[in-house]
C-alpha positions as CSV (number, residue, x, y, z in Angstrom):
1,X,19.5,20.0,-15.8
2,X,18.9,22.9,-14.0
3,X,17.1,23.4,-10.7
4,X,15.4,26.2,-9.1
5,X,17.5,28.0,-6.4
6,X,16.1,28.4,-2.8
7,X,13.4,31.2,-2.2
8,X,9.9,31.9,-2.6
9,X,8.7,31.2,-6.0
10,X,6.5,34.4,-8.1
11,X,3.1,34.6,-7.0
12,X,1.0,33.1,-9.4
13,X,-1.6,35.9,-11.2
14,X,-4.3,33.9,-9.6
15,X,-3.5,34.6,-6.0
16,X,-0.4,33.8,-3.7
17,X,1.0,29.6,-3.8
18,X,2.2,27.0,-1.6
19,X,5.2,24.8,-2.4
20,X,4.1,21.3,-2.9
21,X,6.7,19.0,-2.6
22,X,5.7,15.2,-3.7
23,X,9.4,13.7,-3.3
24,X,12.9,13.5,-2.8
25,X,15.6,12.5,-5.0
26,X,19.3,12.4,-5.8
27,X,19.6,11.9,-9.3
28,X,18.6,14.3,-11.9
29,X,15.2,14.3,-13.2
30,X,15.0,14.9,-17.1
31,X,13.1,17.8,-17.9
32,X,11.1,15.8,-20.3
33,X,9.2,14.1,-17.9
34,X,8.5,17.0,-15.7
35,X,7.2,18.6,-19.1
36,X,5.0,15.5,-19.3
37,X,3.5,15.1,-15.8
38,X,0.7,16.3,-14.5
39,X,0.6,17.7,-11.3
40,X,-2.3,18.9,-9.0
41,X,-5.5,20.5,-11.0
42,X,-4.6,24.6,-11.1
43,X,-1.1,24.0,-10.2
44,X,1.7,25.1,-12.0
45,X,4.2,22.7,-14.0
46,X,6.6,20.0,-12.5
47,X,9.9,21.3,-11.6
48,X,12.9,20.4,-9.2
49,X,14.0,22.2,-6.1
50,X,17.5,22.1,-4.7
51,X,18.1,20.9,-1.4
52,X,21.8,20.9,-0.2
53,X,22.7,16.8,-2.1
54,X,18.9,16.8,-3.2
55,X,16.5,17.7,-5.4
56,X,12.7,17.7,-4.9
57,X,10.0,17.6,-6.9
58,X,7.8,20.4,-6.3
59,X,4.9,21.7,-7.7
60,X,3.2,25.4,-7.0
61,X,0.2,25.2,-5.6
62,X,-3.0,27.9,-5.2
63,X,-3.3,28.6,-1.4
64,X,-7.0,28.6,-1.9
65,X,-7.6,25.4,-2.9
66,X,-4.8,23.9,-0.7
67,X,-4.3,26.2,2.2
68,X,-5.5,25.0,6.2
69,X,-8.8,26.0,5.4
70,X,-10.0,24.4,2.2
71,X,-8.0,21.7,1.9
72,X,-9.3,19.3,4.9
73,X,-12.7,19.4,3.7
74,X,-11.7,18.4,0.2
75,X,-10.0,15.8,1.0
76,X,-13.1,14.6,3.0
77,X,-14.8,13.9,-0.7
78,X,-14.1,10.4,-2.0
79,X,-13.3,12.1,-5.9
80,X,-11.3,15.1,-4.5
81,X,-9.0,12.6,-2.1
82,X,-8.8,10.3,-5.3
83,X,-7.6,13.3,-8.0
84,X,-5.1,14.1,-5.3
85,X,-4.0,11.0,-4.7
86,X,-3.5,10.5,-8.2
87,X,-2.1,13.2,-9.0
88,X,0.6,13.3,-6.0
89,X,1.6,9.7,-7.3
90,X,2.5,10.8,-10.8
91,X,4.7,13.4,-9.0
92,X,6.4,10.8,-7.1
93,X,6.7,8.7,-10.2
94,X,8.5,11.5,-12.2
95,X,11.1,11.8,-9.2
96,X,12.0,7.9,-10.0
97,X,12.6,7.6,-13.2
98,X,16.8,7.8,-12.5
99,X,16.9,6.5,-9.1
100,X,15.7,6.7,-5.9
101,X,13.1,8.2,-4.3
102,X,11.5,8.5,-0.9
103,X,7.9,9.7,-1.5
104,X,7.0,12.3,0.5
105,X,3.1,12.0,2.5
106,X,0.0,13.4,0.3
107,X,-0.4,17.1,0.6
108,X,3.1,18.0,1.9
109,X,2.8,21.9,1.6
110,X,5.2,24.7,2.6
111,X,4.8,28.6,2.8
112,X,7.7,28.7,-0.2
113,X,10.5,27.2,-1.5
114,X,12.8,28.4,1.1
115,X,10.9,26.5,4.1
116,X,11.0,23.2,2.2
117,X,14.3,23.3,1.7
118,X,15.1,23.8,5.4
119,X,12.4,21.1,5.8
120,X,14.4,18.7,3.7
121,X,17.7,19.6,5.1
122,X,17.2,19.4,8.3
123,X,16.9,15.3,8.0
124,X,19.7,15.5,5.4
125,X,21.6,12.3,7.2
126,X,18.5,10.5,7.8
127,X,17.5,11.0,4.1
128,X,20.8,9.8,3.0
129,X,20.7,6.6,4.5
130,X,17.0,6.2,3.3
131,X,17.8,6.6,-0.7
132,X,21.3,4.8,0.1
133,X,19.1,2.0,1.1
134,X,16.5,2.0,-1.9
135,X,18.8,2.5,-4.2
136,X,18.3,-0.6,-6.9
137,X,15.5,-2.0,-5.0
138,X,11.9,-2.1,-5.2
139,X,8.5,-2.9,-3.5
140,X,6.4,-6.1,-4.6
141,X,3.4,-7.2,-3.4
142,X,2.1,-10.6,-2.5
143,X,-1.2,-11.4,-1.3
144,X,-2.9,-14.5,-0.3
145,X,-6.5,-15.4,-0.4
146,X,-8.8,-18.5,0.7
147,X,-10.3,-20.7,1.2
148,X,-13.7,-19.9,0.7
149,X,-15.7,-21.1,3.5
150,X,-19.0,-22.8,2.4
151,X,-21.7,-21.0,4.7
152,X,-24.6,-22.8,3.3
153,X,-25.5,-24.7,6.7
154,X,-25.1,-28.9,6.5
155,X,-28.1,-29.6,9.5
156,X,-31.8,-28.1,9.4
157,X,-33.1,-26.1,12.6
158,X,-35.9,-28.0,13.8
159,X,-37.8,-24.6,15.2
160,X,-37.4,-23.6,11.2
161,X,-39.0,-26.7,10.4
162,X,-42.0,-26.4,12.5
163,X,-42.7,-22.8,10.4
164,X,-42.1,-24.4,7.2
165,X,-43.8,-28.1,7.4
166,X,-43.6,-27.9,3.5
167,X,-40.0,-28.6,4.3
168,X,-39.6,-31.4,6.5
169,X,-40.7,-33.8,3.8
170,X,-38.2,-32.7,1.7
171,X,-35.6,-32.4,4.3
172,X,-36.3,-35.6,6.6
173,X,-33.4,-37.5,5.6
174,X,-30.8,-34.9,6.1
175,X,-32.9,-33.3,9.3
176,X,-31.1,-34.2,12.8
177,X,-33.1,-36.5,15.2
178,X,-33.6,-33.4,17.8
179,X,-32.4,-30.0,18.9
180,X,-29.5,-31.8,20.9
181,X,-28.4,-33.0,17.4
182,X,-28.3,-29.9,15.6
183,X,-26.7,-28.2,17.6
184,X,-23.9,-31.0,18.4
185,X,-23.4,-30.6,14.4
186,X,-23.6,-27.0,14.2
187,X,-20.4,-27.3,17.1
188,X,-18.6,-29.9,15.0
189,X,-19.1,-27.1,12.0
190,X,-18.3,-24.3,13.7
191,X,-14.9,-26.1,14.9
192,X,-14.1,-27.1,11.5
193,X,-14.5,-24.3,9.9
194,X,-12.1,-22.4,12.9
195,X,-9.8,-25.1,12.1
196,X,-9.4,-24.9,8.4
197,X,-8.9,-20.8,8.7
198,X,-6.3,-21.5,11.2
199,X,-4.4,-24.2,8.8
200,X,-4.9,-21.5,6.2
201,X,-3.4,-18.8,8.0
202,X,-0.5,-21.3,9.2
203,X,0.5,-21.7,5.8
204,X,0.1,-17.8,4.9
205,X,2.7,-17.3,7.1
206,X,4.9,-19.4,5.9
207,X,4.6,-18.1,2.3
208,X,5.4,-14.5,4.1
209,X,8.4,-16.2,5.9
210,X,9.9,-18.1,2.6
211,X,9.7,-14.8,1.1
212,X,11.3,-12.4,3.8
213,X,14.6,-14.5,3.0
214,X,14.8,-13.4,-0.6
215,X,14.0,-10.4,0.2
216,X,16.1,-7.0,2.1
217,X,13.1,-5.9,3.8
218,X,9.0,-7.3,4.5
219,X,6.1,-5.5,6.1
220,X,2.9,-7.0,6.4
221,X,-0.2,-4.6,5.7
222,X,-4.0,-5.3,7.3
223,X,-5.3,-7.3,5.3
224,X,-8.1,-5.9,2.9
225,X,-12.1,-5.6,2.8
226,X,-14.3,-7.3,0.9
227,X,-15.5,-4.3,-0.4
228,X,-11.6,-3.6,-1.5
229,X,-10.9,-7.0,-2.8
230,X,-14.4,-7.5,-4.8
231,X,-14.6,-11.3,-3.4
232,X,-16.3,-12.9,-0.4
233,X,-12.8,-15.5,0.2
234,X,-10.5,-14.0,3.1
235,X,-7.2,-12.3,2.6
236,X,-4.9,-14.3,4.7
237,X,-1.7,-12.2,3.7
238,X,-1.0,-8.6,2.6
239,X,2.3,-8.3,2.6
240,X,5.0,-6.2,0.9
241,X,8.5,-6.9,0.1
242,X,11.8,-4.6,-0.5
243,X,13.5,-6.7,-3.1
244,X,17.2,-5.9,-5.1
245,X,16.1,-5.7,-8.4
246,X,19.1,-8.2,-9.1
247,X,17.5,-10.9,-7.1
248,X,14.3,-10.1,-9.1
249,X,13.9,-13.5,-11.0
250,X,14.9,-15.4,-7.7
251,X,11.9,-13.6,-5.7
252,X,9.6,-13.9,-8.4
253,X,10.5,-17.7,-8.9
254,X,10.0,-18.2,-5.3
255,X,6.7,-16.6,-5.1
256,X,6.1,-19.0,-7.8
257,X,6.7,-22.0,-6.0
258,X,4.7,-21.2,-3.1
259,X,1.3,-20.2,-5.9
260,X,1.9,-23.7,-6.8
261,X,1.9,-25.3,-3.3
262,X,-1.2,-23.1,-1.8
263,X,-3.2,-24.1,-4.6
264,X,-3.3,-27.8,-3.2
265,X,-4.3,-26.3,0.0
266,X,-7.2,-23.7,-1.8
267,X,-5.6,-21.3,-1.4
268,X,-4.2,-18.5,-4.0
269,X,-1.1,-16.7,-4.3
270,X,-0.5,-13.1,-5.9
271,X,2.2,-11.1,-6.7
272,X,2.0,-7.7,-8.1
273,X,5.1,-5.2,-8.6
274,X,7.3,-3.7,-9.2
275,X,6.6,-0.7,-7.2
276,X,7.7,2.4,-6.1
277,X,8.5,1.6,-2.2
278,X,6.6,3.7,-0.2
279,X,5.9,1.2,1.9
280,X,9.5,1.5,3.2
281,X,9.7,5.1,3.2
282,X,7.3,6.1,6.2
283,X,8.9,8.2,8.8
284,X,9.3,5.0,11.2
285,X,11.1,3.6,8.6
286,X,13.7,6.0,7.9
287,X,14.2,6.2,11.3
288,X,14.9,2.8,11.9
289,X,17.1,3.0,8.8
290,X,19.0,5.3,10.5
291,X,19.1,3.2,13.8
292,X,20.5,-0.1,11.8
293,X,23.1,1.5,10.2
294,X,24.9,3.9,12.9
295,X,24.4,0.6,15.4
296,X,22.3,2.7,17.9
C-alpha cells in the first residue's frame, strides 16, 4: 500500500494540526482498516507514515484541541481521558492487524510528520529488537482473587453490651466471660485472618511462578481497587504474560490447572487475552530488550 512521504501534512481548513502517532509497525497495514477506524473526535482519517523500515499509524490532529494548552486540562475530565483512550486504542489495534506493534503512549503528538519520523528513527535499533521480540506473541492476563474474609466479628464487646442490654440476653451464650476474653479472641482472629491472606498470597505466587515458565516474558501489575474490580474479595495477583501464540493451548491449559487447584483453597483464577502487549512495550522495556540481546 502506499504510505505518506516525510513532511508536514496540509493544514486542515479548520486551523493548523499536529501529527498523532498511536504506533509502530513493520508490516503493511491494509487500507481497509484504516478506512474503518476511528481515530480521535475532529481528527482526520487513519493513515500510515514512513519511517526508514517502519510505518506508523498517524492521525492529524487539531492543535486546538490537542495542543500544550488544551489538552492537559482535558485529559483531567474522566469522559474526555476515556474517548481518548478509546480512541488511541483503536489506532493501535489497526497497526496489528499483520504483525507487530509497539503501541506508542496516549497523546503522542508532533509539530508534523517530519519530526515524528526523526522521532521514530532515532530509536530505529531499539525499535527493531522490540517488534523482533513481539513478533507471534501476545499479552494474556491472569488474575487471582480471594478469599473473602468473613468480617462479621465471632465475640461480643462487653462495653457494647452495657449500651444495648436488649442484647445480652440474646447474646449470653456466645458473649466472652470478660474484657480479657474478648480481646484474647479478637487476637486469635486477628492472627487467623493474617494467616489465611498470607497462605493465599503464598499460593498466588506460585500460580504467577508456574506460569512465568510457559511463558517468554511476566510482569506483575498492582493489584486492583475494589472500586475497579466491583467485589469486596482481594486481588492477590495481577499479572501479565508475553506468551508465543504457538504455546497458546499449553499456557491456557496450565492456567487451567492452577483454576482448578485454587478453587480448593477459595480462591479464583482468571485468565483474559489475547492482547495487544503493551504491557511489554514501555520504554523500560525496550530498553531492556535491547540490553538482553547485544549482552550489555
Amino acid at each position: 500500500m502506499s504510505t505518506v512521504p516525510a513532511g508536514r501534512p496540509p493544514e486542515r481548513a479548520d486551523g493548523p494540526s499536529l501529527t498523532c502517532v498511536f504506533a509502530v509497525t513493520d508490516a503493511a497495514v491494509p487500507p481497509e482498516v484504516l478506512a474503518g477506524t476511528p481515530g480521535h473526535d475532529g481528527g482526520g482519517p487513519l493513515r500510515v507514515l514512513a519511517a526508514g523500515p517502519f510505518r506508523l499509524v498517524v492521525q492529524d490532529v487539531p492543535a486546538a484541541a490537542f495542543g500544550e494548552e488544551s489538552l492537559p486540562e482535558r485529559l483531567n475530565r474522566p469522559d474526555e481521558l476515556g474517548r481518548c483512550a478509546r480512541a488511541h486504542h483503536r489506532g493501535v489495534a489497526a497497526a496489528a492487524t499483520t504483525g507487530p506493534v509497539v503501541p506508542l503512549p496516549l497523546a503522542t503528538l508532533y509539530r508534523d510528520d517530519r519530526n515524528a519520523v526523526r522521532a521514530v528513527t532515532d530509536r530505529e535499533a531499539v525499535l527493531r529488537v522490540l517488534l523482533d521480540r513481539l513478533r507471534d506473541r501476545a499479552e494474556w492476563a491472569v488474575k487471582v482473587h480471594g478469599p473473602a474474609v468473613d468480617l462479621v466479628p465471632d465475640a461480643v464487646d462487653p462495653a457494647a453490651l452495657r449500651h444495648d442490654p436488649g442484647a445480652a440476653a440474646s447474646t449470653a451464650a456466645h458473649a466472652p466471660a470478660d474484657g480479657r476474653s474478648y480481646l484474647r479472641r479478637a487476637s486469635a482472629r486477628r492472627r487467623t485472618e493474617r494467616e489465611t491472606r498470607e497462605q493465599a498470597l503464598a499460593r498466588a505466587h506460585a500460580v504467577d511462578r508456574e506460569l512465568r515458565r510457559h511463558a517468554v516474558a511476566a510482569t506483575r501489575h498492582r493489584p486492583q481497587s475494589e472500586q475497579l474490580t466491583g467485589t469486596r474479595v482481594p486481588q492477590l495477583l495481577n499479572a501479565a504474560y508475553l506468551v508465543d501464540d504457538a504455546r497458546r493451548a499449553e499456557f491456557a491449559g496450565a492456567v487451567d490447572r492452577l483454576a482448578r487447584e485454587a478453587a480448593a483453597a477459595a480462591l479464583e483464577v482468571t485468565v483474559s487475552g489475547p492482547w495487544i502487549p503493551y504491557s511489554f512495550a514501555r520504554a523500560n522495556t525496550v530498553d531492556d530488550a535491547v540490553r538482553r540481546e547485544v549482552g550489555a
